[in-house]
N, C-alpha and C positions, 0 to 999 in steps of 0.2 A: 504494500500500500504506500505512492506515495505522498509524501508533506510538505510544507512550505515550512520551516522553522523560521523565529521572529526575525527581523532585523534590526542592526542597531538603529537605525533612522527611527522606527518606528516604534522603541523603547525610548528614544528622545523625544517622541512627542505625547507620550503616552500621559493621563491625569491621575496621580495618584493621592491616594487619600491614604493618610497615616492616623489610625487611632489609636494613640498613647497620651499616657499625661503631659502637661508643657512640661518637661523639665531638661536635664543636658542630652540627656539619648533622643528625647525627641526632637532637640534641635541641630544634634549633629546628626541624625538619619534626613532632614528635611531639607539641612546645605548639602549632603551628599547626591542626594536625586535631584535637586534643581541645577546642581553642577554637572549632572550625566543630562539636561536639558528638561526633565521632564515639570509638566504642571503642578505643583502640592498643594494639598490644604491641610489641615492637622485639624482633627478633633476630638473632647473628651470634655464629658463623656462617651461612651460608646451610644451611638445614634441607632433609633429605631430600624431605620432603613438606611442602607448605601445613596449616597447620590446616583443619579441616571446615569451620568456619564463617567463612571468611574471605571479606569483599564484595567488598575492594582490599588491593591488594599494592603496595608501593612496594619497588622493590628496585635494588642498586646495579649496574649494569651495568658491568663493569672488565673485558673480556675477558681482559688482561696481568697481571691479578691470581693468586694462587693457589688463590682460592677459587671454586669453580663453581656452578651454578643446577640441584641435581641435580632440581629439580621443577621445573626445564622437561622434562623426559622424559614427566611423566604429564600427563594431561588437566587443563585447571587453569578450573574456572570465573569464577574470580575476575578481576574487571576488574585491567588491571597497566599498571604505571605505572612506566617506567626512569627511574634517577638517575645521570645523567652529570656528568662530573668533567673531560669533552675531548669534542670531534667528530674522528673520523676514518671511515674504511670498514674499519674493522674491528669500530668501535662500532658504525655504522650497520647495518652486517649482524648482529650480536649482538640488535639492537633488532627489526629484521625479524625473525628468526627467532624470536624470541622470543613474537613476535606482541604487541607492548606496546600500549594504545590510546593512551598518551601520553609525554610526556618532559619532566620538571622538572631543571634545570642546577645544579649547585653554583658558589660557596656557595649553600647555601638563601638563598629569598627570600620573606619569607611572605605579600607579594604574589602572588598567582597561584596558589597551592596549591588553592582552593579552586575556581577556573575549570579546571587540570588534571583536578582529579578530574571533575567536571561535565561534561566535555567527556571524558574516557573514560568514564566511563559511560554517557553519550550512545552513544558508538560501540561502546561492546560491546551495550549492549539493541539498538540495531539491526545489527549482527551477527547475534544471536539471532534475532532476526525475519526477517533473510535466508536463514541456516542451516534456520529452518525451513520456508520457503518454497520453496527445492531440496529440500530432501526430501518434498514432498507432493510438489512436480513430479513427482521423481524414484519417488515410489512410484505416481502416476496414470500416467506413461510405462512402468513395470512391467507396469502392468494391462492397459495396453492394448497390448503387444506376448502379454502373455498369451495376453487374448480373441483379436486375430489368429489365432496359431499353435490356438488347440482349436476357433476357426473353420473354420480348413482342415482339420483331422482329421474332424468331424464331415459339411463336405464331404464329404471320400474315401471316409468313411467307409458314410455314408449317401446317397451322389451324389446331392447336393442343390447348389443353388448357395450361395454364399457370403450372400450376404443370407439365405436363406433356413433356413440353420446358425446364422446367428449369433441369427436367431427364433425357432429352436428350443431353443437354448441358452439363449436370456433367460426362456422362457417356464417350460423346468424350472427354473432359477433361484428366479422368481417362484414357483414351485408348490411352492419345499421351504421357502420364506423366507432365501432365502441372498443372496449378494450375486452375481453375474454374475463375476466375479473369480475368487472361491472357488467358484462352477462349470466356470470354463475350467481353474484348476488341477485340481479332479478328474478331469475329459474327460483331461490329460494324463497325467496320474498313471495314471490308467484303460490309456490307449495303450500308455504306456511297460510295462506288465507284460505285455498284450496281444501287443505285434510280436514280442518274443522265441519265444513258444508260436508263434506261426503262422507262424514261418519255421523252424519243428524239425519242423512237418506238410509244408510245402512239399515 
């Protein structure tokens, strides 16, 4: 499968939002990414929701804290990147769950900020590429348990064989300009109103 990995151009333009406290790490994580170009804001507390347009997230992972990551609950497109302060498994599971694609350590070191982000980015774009790739699968395996099952109705239906249903099928398909798909769901949809009436005549 191929990818496109990030560029640096487009890690320069990139708006990132950092949420940690005001204090020296968050303001030497803030001159580090505005010196690798990109747009910052800093906030804290931790915000309900992400801004809209946010590329990367840097945010402070303290499970023992009193403050929480109430946008970890929604959908969050933004590559994210945890700021740990300890290692334990409480943090580690906080990180998992979180789904981070990286982890920068305190104190900041503005060494390495720039390969953190690079390297989550990296693995959220191909995440996306994965993500989409189960779901074609998963809409192509759709389809073809479809066609199966209005295979076998038109079978029954029309005691034909199964090769020979599913060539009957393709070929009105072919003949409305539809896709084979969107014919086996009408055969069933068709069925499904069908067997109720002819088992109230029965």
């Amino acid at each position: 499968m191929s990818w496109d990995p990030p560029s640096y151009r487009s890690l320069a333009r990139a708006f990132v939002v950092v949420i940690h406290p005001d204090d020296e790490d968050c303001t030497a994580l803030c001159q580090q990414l505005r010196r690798i170009g990109c747009r910052v804001t800093a906030m804290w507390p931790p915000p309900a929701m992400l801004p809209a347009r946010a590329d990367v997230v840097f945010y402070l992972e303290d499970p023992a804290g009193r403050h929480r990551h109430l946008w970890h609950a929604e959908p969050v497109s933004a590559v994210r990147v945890a700021v740990i302060a300890y290692e334990n498994p409480v943090v580690l599971e906080a990180i998992a769950a979180a789904n981070a694609h990286a982890v920068v350590s305190k104190p900041i070191r503005t060494f390495g900020i720039l390969a953190s982000v690079f390297v989550a980015c990296t693995l959220s774009r191909y995440e996306e590429k994965l993500l989409a790739r189960i779901a074609r699968l998963d809409d192509t395996l759709k389809s073809r348990r479809l066609i199966e099952r209005a295979t076998r109705v038109l079978s029954a239906r029309l005691e034909l064989s199964e090769d020979a249903a599913y060539a009957a099928m393709r070929a009105e398909a072919m003949a409305r300009q539809m896709s084979i798909s969107a014919m086996a769901e009408s055969i069933i949809n068709a069925e499904g109103l069908l067997a109720p009436k002819e088992r109230k005549h029965d």
